[in-house]
PASEBA-1860 file (N, C-alpha, C; in nm, 3 decimals):
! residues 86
1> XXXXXXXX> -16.788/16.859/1.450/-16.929/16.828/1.440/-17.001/16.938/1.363 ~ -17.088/16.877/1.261/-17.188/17.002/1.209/-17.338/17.025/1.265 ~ -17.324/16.982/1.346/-17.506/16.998/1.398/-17.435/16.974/1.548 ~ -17.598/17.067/1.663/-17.543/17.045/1.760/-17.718/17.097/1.814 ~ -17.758/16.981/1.867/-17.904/17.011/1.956/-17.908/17.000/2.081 ~ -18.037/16.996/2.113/-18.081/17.028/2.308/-18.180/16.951/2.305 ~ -18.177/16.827/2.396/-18.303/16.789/2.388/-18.293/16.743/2.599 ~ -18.400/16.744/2.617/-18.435/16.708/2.757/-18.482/16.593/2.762
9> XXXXXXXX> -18.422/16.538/2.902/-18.402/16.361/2.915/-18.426/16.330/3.094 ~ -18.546/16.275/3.099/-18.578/16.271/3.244/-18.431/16.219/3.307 ~ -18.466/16.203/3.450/-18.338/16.184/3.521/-18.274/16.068/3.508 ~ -18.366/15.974/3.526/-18.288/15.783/3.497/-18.220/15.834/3.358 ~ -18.262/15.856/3.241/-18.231/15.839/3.119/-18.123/15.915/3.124 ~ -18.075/16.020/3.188/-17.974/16.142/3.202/-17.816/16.051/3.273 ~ -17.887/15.976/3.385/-17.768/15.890/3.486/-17.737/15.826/3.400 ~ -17.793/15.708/3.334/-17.788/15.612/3.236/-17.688/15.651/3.118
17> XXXXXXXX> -17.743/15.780/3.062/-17.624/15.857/2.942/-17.525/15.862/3.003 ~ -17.494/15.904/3.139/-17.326/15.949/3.177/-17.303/15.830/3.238 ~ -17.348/15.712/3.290/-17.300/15.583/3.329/-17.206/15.566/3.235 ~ -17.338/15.520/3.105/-17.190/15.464/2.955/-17.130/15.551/2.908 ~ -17.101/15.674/2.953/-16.995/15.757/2.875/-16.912/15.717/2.977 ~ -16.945/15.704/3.084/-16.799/15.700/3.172/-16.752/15.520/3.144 ~ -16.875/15.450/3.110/-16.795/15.332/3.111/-16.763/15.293/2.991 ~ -16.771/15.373/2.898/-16.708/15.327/2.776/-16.584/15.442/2.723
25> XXXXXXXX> -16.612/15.542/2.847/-16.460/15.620/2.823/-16.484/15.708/2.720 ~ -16.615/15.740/2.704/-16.666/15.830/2.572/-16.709/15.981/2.607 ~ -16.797/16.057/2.547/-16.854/16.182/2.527/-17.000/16.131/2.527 ~ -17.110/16.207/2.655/-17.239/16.155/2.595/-17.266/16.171/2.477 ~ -17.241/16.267/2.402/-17.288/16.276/2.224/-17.224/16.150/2.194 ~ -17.073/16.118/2.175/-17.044/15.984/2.118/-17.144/15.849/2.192 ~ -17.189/15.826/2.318/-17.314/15.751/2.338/-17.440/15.734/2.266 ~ -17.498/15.837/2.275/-17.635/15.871/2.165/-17.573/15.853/2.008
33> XXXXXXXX> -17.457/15.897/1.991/-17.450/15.851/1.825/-17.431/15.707/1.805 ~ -17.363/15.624/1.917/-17.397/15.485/1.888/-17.495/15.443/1.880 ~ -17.596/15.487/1.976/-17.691/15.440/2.060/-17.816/15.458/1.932 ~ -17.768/15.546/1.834/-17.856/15.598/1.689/-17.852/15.466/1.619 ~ -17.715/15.473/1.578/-17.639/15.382/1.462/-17.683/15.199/1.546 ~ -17.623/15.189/1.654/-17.770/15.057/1.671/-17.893/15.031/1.662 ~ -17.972/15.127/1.694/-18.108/15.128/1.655/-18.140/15.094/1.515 ~ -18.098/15.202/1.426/-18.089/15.224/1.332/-18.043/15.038/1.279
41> XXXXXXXX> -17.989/15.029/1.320/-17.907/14.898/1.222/-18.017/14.743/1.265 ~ -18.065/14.791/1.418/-18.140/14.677/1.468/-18.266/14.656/1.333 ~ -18.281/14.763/1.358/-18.454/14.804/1.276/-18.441/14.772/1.189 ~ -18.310/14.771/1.092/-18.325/14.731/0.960/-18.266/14.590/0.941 ~ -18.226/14.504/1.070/-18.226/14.360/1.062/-18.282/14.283/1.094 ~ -18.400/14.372/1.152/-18.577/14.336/1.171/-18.671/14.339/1.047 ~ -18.626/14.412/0.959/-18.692/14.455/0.868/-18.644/14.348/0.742 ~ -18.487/14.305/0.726/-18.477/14.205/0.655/-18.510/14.086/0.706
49> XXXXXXXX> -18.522/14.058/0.833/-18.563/13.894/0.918/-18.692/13.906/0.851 ~ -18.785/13.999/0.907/-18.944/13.978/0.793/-18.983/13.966/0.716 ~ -18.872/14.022/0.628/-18.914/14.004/0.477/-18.826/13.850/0.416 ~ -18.698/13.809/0.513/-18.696/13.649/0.483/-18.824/13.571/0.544 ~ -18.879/13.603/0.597/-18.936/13.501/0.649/-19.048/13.552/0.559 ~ -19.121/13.616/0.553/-19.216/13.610/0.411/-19.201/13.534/0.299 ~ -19.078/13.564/0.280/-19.050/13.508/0.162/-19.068/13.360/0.144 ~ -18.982/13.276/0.290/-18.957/13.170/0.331/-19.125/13.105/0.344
57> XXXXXXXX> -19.240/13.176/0.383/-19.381/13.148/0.398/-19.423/13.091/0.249 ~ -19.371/13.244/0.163/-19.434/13.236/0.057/-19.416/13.132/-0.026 ~ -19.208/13.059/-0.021/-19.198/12.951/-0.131/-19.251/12.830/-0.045 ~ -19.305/12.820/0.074/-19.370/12.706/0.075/-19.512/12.668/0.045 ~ -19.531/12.776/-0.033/-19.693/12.755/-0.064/-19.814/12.848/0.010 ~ -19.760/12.958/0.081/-19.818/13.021/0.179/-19.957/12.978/0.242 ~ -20.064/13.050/0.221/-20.176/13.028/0.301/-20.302/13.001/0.184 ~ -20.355/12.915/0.197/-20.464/12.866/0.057/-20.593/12.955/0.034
65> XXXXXXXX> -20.620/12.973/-0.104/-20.719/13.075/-0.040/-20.861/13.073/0.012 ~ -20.933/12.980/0.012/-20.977/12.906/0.122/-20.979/13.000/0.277 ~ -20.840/12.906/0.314/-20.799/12.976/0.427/-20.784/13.137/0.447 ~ -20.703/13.164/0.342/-20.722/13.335/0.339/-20.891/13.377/0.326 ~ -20.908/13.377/0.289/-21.089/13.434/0.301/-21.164/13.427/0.416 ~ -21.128/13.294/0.500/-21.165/13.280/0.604/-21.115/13.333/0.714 ~ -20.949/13.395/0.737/-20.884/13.477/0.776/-20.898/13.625/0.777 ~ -20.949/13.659/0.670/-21.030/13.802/0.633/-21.143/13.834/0.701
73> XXXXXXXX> -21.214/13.737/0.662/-21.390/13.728/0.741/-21.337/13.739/0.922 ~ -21.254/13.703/0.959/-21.214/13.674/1.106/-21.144/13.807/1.151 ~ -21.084/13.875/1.088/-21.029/14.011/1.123/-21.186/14.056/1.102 ~ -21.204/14.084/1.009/-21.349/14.198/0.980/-21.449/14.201/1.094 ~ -21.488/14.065/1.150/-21.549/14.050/1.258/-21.476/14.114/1.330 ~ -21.328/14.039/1.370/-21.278/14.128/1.536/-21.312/14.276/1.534 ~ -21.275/14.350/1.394/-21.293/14.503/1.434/-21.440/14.550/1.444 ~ -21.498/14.473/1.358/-21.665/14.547/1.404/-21.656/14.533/1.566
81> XXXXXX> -21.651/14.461/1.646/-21.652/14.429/1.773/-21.538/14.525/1.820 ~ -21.443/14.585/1.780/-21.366/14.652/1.829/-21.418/14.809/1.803 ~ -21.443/14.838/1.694/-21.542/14.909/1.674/-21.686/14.974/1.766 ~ -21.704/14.890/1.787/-21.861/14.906/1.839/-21.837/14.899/2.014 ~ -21.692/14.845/2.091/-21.694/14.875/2.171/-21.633/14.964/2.230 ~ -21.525/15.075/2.150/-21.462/15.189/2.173/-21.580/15.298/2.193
END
């Protein structure tokens, strides 16, 4: 290994790390490096699901603009009101 840190991990989160090292027969570091590399991989098959589905919005003709303007005007309102009541 070339790097080697310290980080502090309340107690559930501490049991939880040595649960799956023991039940996957691992090293907590080999846990957290999976536990990276899924994240990591989730996020970016979240990140392509959104951008198909944009896409998928967009070749059907997306939102008219009409509708978009009127969608704009409707956010702008919510935040003045969000605004003004913080």
């Amino acid at each position: 290994m070339t790097h080697r840190t310290t980080f502090a991990l309340d107690e559930a989160t501490a049991l939880r790390l040595k649960r799956l090292a023991a039940r996957w027969g691992v090293s907590q570091a080999e846990v957290v490096r999976r536990a990276v590399a899924r994240s990591e991989q989730a996020e970016a098959s979240l990140k392509t699901d959104r951008m198909s589905l944009l896409k998928a919005y967009h070749a059907k003709g997306g939102m008219n603009p009409e509708r978009a303007d009127q969608w704009i005007r409707e956010i702008e309102e919510d935040r003045k009101h969000w605004r003004s009541s913080s």
